[in-house]
N, C-alpha and C positions, 0 to 999 in steps of 0.2 A: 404595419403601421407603427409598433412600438420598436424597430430597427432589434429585433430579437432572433440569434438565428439558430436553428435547432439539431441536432444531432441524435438521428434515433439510434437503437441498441439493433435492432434489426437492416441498419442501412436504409432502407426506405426507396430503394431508386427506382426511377422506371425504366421497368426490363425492355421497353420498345424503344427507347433514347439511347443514343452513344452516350459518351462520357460528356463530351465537348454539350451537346444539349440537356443532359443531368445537370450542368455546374449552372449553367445558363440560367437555366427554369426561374430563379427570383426573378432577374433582371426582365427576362422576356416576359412576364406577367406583370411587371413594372409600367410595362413598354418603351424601355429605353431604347436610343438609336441602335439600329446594328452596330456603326462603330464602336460606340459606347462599349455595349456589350463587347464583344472580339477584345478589347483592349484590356477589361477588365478579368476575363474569363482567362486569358491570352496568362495576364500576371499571378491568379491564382497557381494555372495548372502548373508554370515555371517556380513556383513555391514549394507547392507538394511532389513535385518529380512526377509529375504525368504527361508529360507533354508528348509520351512515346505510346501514350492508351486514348488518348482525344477520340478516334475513330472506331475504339471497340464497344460492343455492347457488355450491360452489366457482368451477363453471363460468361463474359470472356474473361473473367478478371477473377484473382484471387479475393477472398477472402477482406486480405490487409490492402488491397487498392482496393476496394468497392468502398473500403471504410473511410480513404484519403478521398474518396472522389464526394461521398457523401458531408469530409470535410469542407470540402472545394468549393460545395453548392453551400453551404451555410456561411463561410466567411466572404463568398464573394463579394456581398455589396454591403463590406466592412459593417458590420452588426454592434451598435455597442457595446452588446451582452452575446456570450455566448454558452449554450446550456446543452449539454453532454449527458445523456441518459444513457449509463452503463456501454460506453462504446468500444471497448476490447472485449467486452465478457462471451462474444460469440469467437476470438480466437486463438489457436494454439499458442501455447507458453512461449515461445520463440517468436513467434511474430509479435506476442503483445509484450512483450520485452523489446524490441525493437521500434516497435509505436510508441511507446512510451515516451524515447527519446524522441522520438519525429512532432510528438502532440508540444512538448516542451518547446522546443526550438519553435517550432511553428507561433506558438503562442508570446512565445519574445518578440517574434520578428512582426507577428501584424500589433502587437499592444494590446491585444482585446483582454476582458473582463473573460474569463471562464469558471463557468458553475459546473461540476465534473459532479457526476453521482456514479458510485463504486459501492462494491461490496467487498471489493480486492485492499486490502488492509496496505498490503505493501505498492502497490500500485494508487493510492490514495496520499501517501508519505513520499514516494519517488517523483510526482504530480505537484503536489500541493504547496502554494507558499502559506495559505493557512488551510488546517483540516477541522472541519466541522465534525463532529460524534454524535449521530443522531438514533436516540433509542425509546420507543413508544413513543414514534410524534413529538419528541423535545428535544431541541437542543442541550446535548449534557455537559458540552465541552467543544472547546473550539482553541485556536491559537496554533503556531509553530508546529509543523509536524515535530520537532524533537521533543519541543518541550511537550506536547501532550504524552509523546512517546514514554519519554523520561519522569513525567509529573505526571501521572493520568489521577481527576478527579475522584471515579472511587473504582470499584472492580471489575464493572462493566466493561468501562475502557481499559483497562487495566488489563484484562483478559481477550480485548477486540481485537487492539493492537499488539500483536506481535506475541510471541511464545513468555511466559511470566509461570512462573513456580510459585503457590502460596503454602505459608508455613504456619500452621495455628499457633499462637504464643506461646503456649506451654512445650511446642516440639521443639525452643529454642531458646528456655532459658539459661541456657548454660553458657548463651553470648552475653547475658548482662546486659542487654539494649534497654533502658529507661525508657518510661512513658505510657501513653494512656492508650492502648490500640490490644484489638483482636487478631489480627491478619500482618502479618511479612509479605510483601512481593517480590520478587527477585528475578531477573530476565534469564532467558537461560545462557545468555553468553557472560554473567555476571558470577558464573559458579563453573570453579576450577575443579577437577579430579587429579588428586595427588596419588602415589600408593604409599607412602608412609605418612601415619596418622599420628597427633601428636595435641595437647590440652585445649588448643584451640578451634580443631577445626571440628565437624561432627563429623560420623563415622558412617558410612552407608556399606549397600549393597547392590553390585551394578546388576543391572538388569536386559531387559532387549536391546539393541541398537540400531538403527536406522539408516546404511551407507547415500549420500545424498551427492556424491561426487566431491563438490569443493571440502566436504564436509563431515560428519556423522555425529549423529545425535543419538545422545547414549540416556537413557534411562535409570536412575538411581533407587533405590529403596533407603529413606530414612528414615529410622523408625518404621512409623507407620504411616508416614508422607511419600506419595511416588512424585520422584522431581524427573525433570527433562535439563542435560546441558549441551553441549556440544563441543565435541571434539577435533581435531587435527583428524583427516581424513587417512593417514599413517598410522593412528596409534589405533591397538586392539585392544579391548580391555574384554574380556572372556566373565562370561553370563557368570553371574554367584560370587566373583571374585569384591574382597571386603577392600575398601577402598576409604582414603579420604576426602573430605569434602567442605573445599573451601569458599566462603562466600563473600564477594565484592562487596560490602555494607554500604560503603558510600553511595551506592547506585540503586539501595533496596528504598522500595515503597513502605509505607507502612499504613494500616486502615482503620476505621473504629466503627462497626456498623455500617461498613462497605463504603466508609465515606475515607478518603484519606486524610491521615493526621500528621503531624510536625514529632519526632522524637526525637530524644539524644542515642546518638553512637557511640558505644565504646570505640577508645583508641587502641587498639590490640597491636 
């Protein structure tokens, strides 16, 4: 009645229906004409690439089509709202990296409204033209995936989105940063490891590493701050070895009671 069309996190289909009568189901409880329906259902399934599963049952299907076909049945009869309860969180990293792009594109081509609920940080930023932050029942923040990404409200978000390193103030005075804040944020791709050390940069000790393929994220000791950065998937840097460590400022947060604040930067 409200043209609202829904998308469960478990698929929801029935296992006694093919595909072609899965997508159907609004329509046919509508009781639209058959042609109607066929015409409609016909232009879905050539959207989502199923037009080669119309004839299988659920159980025939992987995983990533049960979830297109589940899309299939909710956009059929163009819904002006569409609302998405956690709908990759049932599959493998490789498929939902591939959905990903299918849900985007998809969502351009019919124009609909989608409410997407995630727990996947990055999969919420890769999605989203705007990202809601919702923590005990409130909204804490909302706008731009970047900019939330880049500006998060206070620590919450700050630490939701994406990997961030906090540096209590006193483990950093020796940058001279002005202003009125407890807490440094700093992303880990905003912190370089050098191996010669020199008045500006602070001085660590690398610690475990983590090979991630494109990638490796290396573990730092400074002071008595453990940071995360990440590295060139080429370069080794051997456990205990002293190191420099230098920190992209322009792109550092800064907090005051877990709320973020405005400072000045030195120009180093």
């Amino acid at each position: 009645k409200r043209s609202v069309g829904l998308v469960f996190q478990n698929y929801a289909l029935y296992p006694h229906l093919t595909v072609y009568q899965n997508i159907a189901i609004p329509l046919t409880v509508e009781k639209k004409p058959v042609s109607e329906i066929k015409k409609s259902v016909d232009e879905v399934v050539e959207v989502m690439q199923l037009h080669d599963q119309v004839g299988k049952f659920p159980k025939q299907l992987s995983g990533g089509q049960q979830q297109r076909v589940a899309l299939a049945r909710a956009v059929v009869k163009n819904p002006k709202i569409l609302l998405m309860d956690e709908p990759l969180s049932n599959l493998d990293t490789r498929v939902r990296v591939d959905l990903r792009g299918y849900l985007k594109d998809t969502q351009r081509k019919l124009g609909i409204t989608v409410i997407h609920v995630t727990h996947d940080q990055e999969e919420a930023m890769a999605l989203g033209d705007s990202v809601v932050v919702v923590h005990k029942g409130e909204i804490v923040q909302m706008g731009k995936p970047r900019e939330v990404y880049g500006k998060p409200n206070d620590l919450f978000v700050a630490g939701f989105l994406g990997g961030i390193n906090l540096f209590p103030r006193e483990s950093i005075e020796s940058l001279g940063i002005e202003g009125d804040y407890d807490t440094m944020g700093i992303r880990n791709e905003d912190i370089y490891i050098v191996e010669k050390k020199d008045p500006h940069q602070l001085s660590g000790v690398a610690g475990y590493s983590q090979f991630l393929g494109a990638q490796t994220l290396l573990n730092v000791n400074v002071g008595d701050v453990k940071i995360m950065t990440r590295i060139s998937k080429d370069r080794k840097i051997k456990h205990g070895t002293e190191v420099g460590v230098i920190l992209d400022l322009k792109n550092a947060v800064f907090f005051k009671n877990e709320k973020r604040v405005d400072v000045k930067i030195p120009s180093l």
